[in-house]
N, C-alpha and C positions, 0 to 999 in steps of 0.2 A: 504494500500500500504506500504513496506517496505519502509525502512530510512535509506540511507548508509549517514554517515558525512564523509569528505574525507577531509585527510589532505593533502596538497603540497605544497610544499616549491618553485617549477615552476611552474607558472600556468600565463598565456599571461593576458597585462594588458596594460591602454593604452601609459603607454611610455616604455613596450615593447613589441608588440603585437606578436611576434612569439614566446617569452619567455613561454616554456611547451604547445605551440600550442596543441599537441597530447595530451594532459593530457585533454584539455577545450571539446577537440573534442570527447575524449572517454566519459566523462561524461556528454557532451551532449546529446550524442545519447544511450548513455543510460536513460537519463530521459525522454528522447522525445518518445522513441521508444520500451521503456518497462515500469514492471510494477513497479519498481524503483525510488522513493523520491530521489534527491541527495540534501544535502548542503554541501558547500567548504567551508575548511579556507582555507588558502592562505597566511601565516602570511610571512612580508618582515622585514627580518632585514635593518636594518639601523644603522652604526656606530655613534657611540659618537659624536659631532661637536668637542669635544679637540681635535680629532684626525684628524689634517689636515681640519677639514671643513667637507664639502660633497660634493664629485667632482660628477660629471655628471653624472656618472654611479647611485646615490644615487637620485640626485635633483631630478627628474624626481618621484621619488615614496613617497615624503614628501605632494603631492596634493592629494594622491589618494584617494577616498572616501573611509571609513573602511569599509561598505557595499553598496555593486551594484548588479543586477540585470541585468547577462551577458548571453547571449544566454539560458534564459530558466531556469537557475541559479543562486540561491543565495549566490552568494559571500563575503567571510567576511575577512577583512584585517585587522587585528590587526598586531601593529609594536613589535617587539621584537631587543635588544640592541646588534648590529653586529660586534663582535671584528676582523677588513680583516684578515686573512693568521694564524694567531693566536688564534684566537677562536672557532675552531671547537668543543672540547673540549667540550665544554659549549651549543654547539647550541644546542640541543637533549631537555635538562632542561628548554633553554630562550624559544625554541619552545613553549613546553607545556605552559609552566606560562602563558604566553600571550595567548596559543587560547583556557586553561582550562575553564577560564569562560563565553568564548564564545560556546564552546562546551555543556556547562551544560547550557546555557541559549535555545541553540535551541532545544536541548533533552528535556526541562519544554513546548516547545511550541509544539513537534512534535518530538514523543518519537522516538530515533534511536537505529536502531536495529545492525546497524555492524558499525565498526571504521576502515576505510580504509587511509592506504599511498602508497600513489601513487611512493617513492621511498625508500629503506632501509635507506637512513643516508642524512640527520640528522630527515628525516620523520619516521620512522621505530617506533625506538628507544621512540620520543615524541608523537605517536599517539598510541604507549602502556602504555605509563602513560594516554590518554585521555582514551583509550578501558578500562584498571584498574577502573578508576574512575567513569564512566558511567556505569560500570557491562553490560559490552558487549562486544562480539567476535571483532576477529581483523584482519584483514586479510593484507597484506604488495610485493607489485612489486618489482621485480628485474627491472631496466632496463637498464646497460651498465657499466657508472663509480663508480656510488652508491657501487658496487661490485668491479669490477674491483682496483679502486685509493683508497678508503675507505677504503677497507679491509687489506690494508698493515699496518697501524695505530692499537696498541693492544688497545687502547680506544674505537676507532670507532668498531672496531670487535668484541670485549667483548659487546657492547652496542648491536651491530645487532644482536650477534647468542640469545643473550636473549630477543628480543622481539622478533624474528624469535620462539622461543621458546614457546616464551604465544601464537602466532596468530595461530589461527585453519585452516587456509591459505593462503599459499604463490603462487603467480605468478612471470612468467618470462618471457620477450616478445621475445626467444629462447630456445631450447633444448640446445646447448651449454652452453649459458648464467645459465641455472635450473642446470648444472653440476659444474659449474666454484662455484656456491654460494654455492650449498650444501658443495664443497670441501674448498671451502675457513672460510665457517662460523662452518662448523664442524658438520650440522644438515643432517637430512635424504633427500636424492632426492626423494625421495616419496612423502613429501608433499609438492611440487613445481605444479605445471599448468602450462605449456606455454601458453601462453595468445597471440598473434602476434596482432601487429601495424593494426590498419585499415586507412581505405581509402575514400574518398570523389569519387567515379569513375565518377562523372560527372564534377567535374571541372577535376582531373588529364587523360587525354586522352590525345591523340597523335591532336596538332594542326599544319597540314600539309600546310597551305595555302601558297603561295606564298609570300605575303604580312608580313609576319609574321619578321622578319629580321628586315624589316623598320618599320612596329610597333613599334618593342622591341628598335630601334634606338632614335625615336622622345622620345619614355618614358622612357629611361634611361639617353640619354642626351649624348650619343655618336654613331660610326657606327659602325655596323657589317657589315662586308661584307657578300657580298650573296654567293662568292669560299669559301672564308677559313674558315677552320674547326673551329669550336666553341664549347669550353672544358670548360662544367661549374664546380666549387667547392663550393659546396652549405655548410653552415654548420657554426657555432659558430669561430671567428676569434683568440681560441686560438692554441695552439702549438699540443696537441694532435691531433687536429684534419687533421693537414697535408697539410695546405693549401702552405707552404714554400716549399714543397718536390712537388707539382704541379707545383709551379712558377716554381724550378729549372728543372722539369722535361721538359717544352718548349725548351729547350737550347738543350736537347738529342734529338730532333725529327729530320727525315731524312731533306732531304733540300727542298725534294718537298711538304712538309706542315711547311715550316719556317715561313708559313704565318699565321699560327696556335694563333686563340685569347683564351684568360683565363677568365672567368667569376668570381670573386672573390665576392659569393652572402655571407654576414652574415656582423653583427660587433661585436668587442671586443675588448680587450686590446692590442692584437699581430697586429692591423691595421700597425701602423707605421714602425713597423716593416720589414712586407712585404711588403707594398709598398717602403720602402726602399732598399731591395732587389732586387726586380724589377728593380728598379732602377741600383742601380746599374749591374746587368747582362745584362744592355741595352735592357730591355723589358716594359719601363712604357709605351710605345706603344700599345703595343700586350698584358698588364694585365689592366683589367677595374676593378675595386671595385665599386659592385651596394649598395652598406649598406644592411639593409634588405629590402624587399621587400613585397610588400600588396601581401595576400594570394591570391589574382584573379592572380596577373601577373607572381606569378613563374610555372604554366602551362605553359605560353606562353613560359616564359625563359627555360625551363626543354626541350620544346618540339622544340624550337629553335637552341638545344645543339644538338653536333653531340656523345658526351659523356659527363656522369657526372663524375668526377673524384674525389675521397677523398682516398687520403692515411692516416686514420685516426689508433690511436696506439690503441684505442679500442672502443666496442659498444658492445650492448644489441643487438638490429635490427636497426638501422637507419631509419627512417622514410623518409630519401631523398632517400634511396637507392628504395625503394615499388616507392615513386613519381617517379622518375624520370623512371623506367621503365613503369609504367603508362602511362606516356607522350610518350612513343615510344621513349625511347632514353637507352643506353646499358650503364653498369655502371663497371668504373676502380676501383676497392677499394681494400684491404687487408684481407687476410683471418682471421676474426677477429670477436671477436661474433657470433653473427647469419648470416653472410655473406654467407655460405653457402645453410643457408635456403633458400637463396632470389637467388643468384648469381649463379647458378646451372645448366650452361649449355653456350656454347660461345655464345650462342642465345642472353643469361643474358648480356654479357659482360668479365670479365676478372677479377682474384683471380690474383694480385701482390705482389710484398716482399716492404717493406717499405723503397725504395732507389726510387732517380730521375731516374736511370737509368731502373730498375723495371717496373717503371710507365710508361715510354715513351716509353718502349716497348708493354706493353698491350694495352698503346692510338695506339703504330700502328697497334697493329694487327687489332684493331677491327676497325680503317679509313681504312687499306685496304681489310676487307672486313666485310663491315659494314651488320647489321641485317636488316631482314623487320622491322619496326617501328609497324607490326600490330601487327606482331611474338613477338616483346619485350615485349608490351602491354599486351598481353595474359596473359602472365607470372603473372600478378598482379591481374589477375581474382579473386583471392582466396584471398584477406584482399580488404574488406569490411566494414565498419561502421557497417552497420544494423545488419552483423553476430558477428560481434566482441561485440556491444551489448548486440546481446539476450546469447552468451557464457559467456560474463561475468556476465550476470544478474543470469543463470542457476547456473553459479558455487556460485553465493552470498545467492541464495536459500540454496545450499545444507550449508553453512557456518552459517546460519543458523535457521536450521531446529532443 
């Protein structure tokens, strides 16, 4: 059986369990469901304690075991020395160093045959020094800001077009996204793959019941009403991703949806922020912040939305965008990435400009005249786990062969 090692620097763990969710789930189902060995590293930085200590965001990964044994895989956590805001620089080099000699120890026990990263920067870059050093191909994903934010930096992009360079292939979880990287990194669109996000289709479905509303009430700890429209914002709590341009967006809606609640699903550093906001626009009423949420319950919340909203400044594919039409619910977002892969049709939802007032207009069109929930649903047919597996297991054969 082949041996892919995979490097990623996201990957869900237990004090952040949706942290690279999609990363855990692709390579799951890849081991589960082809003919594909996988082992992770998964290396966490961690800042220096001189530096301020270790606030909360840190604490939480100085317990983790260095090796677990997580849906099926074997995970390896070596820590590598995390400079905040300042050390990008460097991470590519602290990467490697820390998971070199974990990589050469599982290659002695269970020879690997490719060196996979699951993102260009600061993965890209440090799992071409591991592919070098194992004498073995190297293959490296596009997937959204890796590209997009990374690439403005002539360090980080000098770093990405040259292991972009050594890898025999590259993926990209859009056709947009495989243009935007060849263009930005300076390398051929030829050797890119669009690779698209998959899907769990048996938890993401449209749950219709009645009941459902007061479900999601008792287990989040507040009420939804059973009238007003409920506009979820799923997604990472920083500033890119748009969740401020949601809240403000409530305040443009006609008067006969003033009654309109905000879902505000993720956490991060921009929390305080918005809900300070909220506050002040006189809406800490009408904005609820669920933190993150166990993977069972955001079907219910996705499918309990009357829309998923993210004004987000960029993305690869979004993974909320595939869920939330799975659930039978139509999605507001920005023409951005792969959005139109997904977003292709009013059926989808609605392509906005990156303004509140943008947004409040797409949430009205599609409250007044909202999609069948079976019709949205369809639309997700085509991303899959089990296919998105054996595609990428195909294309790792031919890498190689």
């Amino acid at each position: 059986m082949p041996h892919v090692l995979v490097l990623s620097t996201l990957y869900p763990n237990p004090a952040n369990p949706r942290f690279g969710a999609f990363v855990a789930r692709s390579m799951e189902n890849l081991a589960s469901r082809t003919h594909w060995t996988v082992s992770v590293i998964n290396p966490l930085g961690l800042p220096p304690l001189g530096i301020g200590g270790l606030s909360s965001r840190y604490r939480g990964l100085m317990d983790l075991p260095e090796e677990a044994e997580e849906g099926g895989i074997a995970v390896h956590r070596p820590r590598f020395t995390l400079i905040p805001r300042i050390g990008a620089r460097r991470n590519p080099d602290a990467v490697a160093s820390a998971a070199l000699p974990i990589a050469r120890a599982i290659h002695a026990d269970t020879p690997v045959d490719l060196v996979d990263a699951q993102f260009f920067f600061p993965d890209g870059p440090a799992a071409a020094i591991l592919a070098r050093s194992l004498g073995k191909p190297l293959s490296i994903k596009a997937r959204g800001s890796d590209i997009t934010y990374w690439s403005r930096f002539d360090f980080a992009r000098k770093a990405m077009r040259e292991a972009a360079q050594q890898a025999s292939g590259l993926f990209a979880v859009s056709a947009a996204l495989a243009d935007e990287a060849a263009a930005r990194l300076g390398v051929e669109r030829s050797g890119f793959t669009v690779h698209h996000t998959g899907l769990d289709r048996d938890r993401f479905r449209p749950f219709g019941h009645t009941q459902l509303r007061a479900q999601l009430s008792r287990e989040l700890g507040f009420a939804l009403p059973d009238a007003a429209p409920i506009l979820a914002s799923v997604g990472a709590l920083i500033k890119r991703k748009g969740h401020h341009i949601a809240i403000e967006a409530l305040t443009r809606l006609p008067p006969e949806h003033s009654d309109a609640r905000l879902l505000v699903v993720g956490k991060g550093e921009e929390e305080a922020t918005l809900r300070n906001l909220a506050s002040e626009l006189g809406l800490a009423e009408r904005v609820h912040f669920t933190g993150s949420v166990d993977h069972d319950l955001l079907p219910l919340l996705l499918s309990a939305a009357d829309i998923m909203v993210l004004p987000t400044a960029n993305e690869g594919l979004a993974n909320v965008w595939v869920e939330a039409l799975a659930c039978g619910t139509p999605v507001v977002t920005c023409d951005v990435g792969g959005a139109r892969d997904v977003i292709a049709s009013r059926v989808a939802g609605r392509l906005v400009e990156r303004t509140p007032a943008a947004v409040a207009a797409g949430v009205e069109a599609v409250l007044s005249d909202p999609p069948d929930p079976q019709a949205v649903a369809a639309i997700a047919e085509r991303f899959d786990w089990t296919a998105h597996a054996h595609e990428l297991a195909a294309r790792y054969d031919q890498l190689i062969a």
